[in-house]
C-alpha positions as CSV (number, residue, x, y, z in Angstrom):
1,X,37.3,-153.7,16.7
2,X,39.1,-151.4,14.6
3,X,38.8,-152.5,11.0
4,X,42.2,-153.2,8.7
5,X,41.1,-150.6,6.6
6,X,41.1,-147.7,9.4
7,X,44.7,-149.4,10.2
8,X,46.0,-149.2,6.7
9,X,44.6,-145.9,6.6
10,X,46.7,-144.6,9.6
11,X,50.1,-146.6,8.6
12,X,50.3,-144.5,5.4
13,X,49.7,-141.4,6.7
14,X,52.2,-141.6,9.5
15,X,54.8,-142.6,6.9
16,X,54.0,-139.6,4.8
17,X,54.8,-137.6,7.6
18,X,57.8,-138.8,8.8
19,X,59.1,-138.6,4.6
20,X,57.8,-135.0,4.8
21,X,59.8,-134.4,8.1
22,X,63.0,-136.4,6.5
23,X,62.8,-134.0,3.6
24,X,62.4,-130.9,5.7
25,X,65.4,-132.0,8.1
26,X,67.4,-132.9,4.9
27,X,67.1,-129.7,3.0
28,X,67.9,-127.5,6.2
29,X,71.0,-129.6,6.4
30,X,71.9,-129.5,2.5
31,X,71.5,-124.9,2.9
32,X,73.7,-125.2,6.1
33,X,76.2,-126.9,4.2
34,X,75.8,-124.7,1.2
35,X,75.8,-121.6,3.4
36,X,79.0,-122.6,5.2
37,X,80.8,-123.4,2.1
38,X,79.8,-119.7,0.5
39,X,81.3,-118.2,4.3
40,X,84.3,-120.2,3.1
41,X,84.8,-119.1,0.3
42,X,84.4,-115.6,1.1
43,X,86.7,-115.2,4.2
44,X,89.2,-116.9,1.2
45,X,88.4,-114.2,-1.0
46,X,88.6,-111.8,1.6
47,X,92.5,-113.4,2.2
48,X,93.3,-113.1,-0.9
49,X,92.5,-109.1,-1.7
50,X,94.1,-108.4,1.1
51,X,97.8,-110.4,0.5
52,X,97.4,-108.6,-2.7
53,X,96.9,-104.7,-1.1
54,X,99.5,-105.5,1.3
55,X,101.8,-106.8,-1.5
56,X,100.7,-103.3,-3.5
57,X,101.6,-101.3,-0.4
58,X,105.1,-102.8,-0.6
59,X,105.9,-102.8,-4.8
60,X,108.2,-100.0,-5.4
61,X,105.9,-99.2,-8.7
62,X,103.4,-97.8,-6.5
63,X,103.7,-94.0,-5.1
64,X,101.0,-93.0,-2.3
65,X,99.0,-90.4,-2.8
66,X,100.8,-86.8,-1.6
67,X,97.5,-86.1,1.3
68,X,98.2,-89.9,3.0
69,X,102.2,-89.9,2.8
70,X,105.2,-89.7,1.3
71,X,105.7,-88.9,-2.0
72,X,108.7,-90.6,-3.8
73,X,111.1,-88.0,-5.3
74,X,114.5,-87.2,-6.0
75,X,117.5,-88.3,-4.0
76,X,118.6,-83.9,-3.7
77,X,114.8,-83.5,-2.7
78,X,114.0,-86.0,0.3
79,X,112.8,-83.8,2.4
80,X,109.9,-82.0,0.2
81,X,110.0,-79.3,-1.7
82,X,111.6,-76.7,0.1
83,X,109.8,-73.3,0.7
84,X,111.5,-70.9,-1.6
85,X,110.3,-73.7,-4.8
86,X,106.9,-74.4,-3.3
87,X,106.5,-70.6,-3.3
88,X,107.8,-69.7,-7.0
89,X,105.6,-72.6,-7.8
90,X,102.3,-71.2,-6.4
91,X,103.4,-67.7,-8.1
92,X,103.9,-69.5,-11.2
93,X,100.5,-70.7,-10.8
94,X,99.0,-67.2,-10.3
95,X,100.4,-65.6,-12.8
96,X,99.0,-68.5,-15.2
97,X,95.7,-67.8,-13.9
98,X,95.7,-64.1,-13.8
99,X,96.9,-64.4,-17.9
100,X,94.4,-66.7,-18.7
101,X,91.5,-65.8,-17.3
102,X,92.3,-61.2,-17.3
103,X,92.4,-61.0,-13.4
104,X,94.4,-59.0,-11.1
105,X,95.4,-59.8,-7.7
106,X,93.1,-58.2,-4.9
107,X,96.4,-56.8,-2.7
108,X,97.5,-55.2,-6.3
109,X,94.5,-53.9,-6.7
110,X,94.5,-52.6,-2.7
111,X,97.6,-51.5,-3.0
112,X,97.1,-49.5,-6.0
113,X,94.0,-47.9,-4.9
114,X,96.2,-45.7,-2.1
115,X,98.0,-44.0,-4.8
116,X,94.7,-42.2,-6.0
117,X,93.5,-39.3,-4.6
118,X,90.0,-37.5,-4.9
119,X,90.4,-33.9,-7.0
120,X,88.7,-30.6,-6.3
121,X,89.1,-27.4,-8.3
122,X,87.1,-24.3,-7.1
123,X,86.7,-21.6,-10.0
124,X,85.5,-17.8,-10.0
125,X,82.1,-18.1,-9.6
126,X,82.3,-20.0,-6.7
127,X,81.6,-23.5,-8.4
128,X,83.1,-26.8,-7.3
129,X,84.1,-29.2,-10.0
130,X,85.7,-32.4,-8.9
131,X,87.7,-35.2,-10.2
132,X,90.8,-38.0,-9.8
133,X,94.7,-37.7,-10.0
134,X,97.2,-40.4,-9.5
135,X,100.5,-40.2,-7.5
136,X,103.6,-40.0,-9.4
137,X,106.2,-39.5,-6.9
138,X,107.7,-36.5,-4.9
139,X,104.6,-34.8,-4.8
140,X,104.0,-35.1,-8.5
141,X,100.2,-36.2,-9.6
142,X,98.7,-37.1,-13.1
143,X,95.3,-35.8,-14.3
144,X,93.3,-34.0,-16.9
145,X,93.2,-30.7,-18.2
146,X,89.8,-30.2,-18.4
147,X,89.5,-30.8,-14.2
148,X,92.6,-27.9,-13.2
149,X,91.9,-25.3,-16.5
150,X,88.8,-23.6,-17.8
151,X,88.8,-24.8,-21.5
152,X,86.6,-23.4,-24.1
153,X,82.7,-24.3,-23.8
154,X,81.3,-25.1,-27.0
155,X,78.0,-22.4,-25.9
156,X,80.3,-20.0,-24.5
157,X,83.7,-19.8,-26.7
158,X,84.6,-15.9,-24.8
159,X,83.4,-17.4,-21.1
160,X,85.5,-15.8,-18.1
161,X,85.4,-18.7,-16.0
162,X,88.9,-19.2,-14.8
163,X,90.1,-22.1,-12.4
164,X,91.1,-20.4,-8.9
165,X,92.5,-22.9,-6.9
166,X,92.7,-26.9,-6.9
167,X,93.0,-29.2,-3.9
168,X,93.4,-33.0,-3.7
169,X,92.3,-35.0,-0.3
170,X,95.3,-36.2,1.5
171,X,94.5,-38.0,5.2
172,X,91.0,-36.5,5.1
173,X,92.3,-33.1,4.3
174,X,92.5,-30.9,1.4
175,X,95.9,-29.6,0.5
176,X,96.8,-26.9,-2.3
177,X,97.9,-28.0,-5.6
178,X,99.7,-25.9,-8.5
179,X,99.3,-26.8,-12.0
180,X,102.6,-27.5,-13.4
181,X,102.4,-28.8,-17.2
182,X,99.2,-29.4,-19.8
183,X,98.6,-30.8,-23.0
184,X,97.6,-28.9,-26.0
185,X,93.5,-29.5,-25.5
186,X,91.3,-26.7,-25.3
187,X,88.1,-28.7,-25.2
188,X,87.6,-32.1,-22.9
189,X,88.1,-35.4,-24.8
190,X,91.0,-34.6,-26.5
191,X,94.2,-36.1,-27.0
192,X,95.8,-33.5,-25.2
193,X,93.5,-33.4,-22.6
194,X,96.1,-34.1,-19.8
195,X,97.9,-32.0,-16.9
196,X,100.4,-32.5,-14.2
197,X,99.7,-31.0,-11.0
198,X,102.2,-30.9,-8.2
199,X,101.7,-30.6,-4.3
200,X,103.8,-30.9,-1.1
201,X,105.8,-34.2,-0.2
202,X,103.1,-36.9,0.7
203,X,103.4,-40.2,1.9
204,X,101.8,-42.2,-1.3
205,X,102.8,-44.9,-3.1
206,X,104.2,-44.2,-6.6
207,X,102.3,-46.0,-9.3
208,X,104.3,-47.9,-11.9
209,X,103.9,-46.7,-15.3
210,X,104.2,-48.1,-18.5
211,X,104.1,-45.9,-22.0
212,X,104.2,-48.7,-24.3
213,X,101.6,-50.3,-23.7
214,X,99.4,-51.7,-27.0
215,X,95.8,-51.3,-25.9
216,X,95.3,-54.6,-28.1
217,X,91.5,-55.7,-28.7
218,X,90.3,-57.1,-25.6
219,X,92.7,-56.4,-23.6
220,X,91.6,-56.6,-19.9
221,X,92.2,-53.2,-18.0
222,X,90.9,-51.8,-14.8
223,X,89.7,-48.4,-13.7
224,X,90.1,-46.4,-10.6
225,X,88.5,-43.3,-9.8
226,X,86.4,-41.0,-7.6
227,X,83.0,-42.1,-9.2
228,X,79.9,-39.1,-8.1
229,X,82.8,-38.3,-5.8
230,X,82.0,-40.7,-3.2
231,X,85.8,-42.0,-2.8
232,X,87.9,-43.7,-5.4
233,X,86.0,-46.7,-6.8
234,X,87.4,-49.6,-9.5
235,X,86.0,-50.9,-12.2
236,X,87.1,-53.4,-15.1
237,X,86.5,-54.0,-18.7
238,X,88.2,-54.6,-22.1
239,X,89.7,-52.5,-24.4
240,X,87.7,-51.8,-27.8
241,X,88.9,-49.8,-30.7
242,X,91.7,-46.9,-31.0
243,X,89.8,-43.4,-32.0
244,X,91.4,-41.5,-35.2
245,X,92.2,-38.9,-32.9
246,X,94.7,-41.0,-30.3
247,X,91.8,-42.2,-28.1
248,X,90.9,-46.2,-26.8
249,X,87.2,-46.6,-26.1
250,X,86.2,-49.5,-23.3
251,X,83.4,-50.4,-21.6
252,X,84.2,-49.0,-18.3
253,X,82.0,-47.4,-15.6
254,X,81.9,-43.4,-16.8
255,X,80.7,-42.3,-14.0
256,X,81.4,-38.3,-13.3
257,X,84.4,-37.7,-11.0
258,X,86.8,-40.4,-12.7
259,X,88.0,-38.1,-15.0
260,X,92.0,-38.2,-14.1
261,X,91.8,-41.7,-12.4
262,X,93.9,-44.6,-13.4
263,X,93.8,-47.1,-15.9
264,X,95.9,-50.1,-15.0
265,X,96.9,-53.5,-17.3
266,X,97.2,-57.4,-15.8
267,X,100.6,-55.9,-14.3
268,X,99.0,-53.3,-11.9
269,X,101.0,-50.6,-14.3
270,X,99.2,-47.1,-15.2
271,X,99.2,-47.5,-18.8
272,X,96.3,-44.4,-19.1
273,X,93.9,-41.8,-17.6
274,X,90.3,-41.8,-18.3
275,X,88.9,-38.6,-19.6
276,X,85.6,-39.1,-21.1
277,X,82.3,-40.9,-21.6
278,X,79.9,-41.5,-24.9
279,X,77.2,-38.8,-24.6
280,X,74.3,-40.7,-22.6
281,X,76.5,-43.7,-22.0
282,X,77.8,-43.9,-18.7
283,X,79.4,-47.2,-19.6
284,X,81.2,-46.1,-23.4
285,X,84.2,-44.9,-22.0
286,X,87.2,-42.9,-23.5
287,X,90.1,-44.0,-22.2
288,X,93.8,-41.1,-22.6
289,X,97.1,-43.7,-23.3
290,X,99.6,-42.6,-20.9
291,X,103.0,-41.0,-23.1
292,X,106.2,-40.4,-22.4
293,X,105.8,-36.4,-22.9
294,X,103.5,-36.1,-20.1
295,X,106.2,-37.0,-17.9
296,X,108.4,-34.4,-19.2
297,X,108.2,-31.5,-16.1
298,X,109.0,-34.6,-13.6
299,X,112.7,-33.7,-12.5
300,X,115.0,-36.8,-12.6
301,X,112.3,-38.7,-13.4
302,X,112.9,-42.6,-13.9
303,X,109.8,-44.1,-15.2
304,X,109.7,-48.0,-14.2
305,X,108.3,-48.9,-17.5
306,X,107.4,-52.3,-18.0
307,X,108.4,-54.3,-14.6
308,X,110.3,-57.4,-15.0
309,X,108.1,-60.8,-14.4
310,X,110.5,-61.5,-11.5
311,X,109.6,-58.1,-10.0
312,X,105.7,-58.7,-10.2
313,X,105.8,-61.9,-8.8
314,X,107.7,-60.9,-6.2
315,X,104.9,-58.0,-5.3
316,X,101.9,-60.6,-5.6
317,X,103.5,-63.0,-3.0
């Protein structure tokens, strides 16, 4: 006979299981609910951002960005800016660049580089020398004195050595040059250290020249010439100080062979030769400004001094 005690026993036991179970069943039901409401609100939330995109989509106040669509713009403009702005825009935006930051366009600088040739000058001893010249037009090259005409050696003041002929490389071949005009030098790194040398007609591009310009302090120029005679090579720096005797110094390659080369401003203009180096410096450069009585020999000669901005922007495009 089971005892009342045993019975008791069992009753509350099985209760407390069912109130466990209740409780269970109960709080599942009370998260479902609370999980559904939280889906509710959500997808509402979700409704409303996107009524309110679709209503920003619409609002005249807002204009999409140019890479997804349309922008809004003036009634004589509906059609996007036409080619001929779009492209004075992107020059104006060059040009900003290249005065800011001292730079010169790579086609300019391309383009330039043709109207250098590498120089050769054979004397009477059978010694080569060699050096740069820049084309002027109708046959008509810039260079130095001191690379077409024996000038006075500071160990030998009475030397013989006499200049016999000079050659510059056209299409891979040399072809004779005369000297037509010179400065008043009679040793190298001198103001007059300067010479005009003429050959037949060539197909070259002229170089623009300008003979005012100021050589101010840090001014950024750039350098062609036939460095170690290996082909005409650029190089860029600053301008430093004017000399007391009508010089610039830079910090230019100095290499030999760029002697007669061209010095270029921000405009692709020949504003100078170089002509010299510091003693044991290949990099302390001596840079000759380009004047208007070097250009004195040149028959009919119209210097385009100082292009207008329309005309180099027109060249960059």
């Amino acid at each position: 006979m089971i005892s009342r005690r045993l019975v008791f026993i069992t009753s509350l036991a099985a209760t407390a299981i069912s109130g466990f179970t209740l409780g269970i069943l109960h709080a599942r039901r009370h998260d479902a609910a609370a999980q559904a409401s939280y889906e509710r609100e959500l997808q509402a939330l979700r409704a409303e951002v996107r009524s309110e995109l679709g209503h920003a989509r619409t609002t005249d106040a807002v204009v999409p960005a140019a890479t997804i669509g349309r922008t809004s713009r003036p009634k004589d403009d509906a059609d996007g800016p036409t080619t001929g702005s779009r492209a004075k825009m992107m020059a104006e935006i060059k040009q900003e660049l290249q005065s800011e930051m001292g730079l010169l366009p790579v086609q300019l600088l391309r383009q330039r580089r043709t109207s250098f040739v590498e120089l050769y000058s054979y004397d009477n001893f059978g010694k080569t020398n060699y050096g740069t010249a820049g084309y002027l037009g109708h046959g008509y090259f810039i260079t130095v004195k001191h690379a077409v005409v024996a000038l006075r050696e500071d160990d030998d003041r009475q030397s013989s050595r006499r200049i016999a002929s000079v050659k510059v490389m056209y299409q891979g071949k040399e072809i004779s040059a005369k000297v037509v005009d010179t400065g008043d030098a009679d040793v190298e790194v001198h103001s007059g250290d300067w010479a005009i040398i003429k050959t037949k007609e060539v197909d070259l591009p002229a170089l623009h020249l300008d003979t005012s310009f100021a050589y101010d302090f840090a001014d950024p120029i750039f350098r062609l010439g036939n460095d170690y005679s290996k082909g005409i090579i650029l190089s860029t720096g600053y301008v430093g100080q004017r000399t007391s005797n009508g010089l610039v110094t830079c910090l230019t390659d100095g290499h030999p062979g760029v002697s007669g080369g061209g010095v270029l401003n921000q405009h692709g203009d020949l504003v100078g030769i170089p002509i010299g180096r510091m003693q044991g410096d290949y990099r302390f450069s001596f840079i000759l400004p380009l004047r208007a009585e070097m250009l004195r020999k040149l028959p009919s000669f119209e210097a385009p001094v100082q292009q207008t901005q329309q005309a180099i922007v027109a060249e960059q495009q």
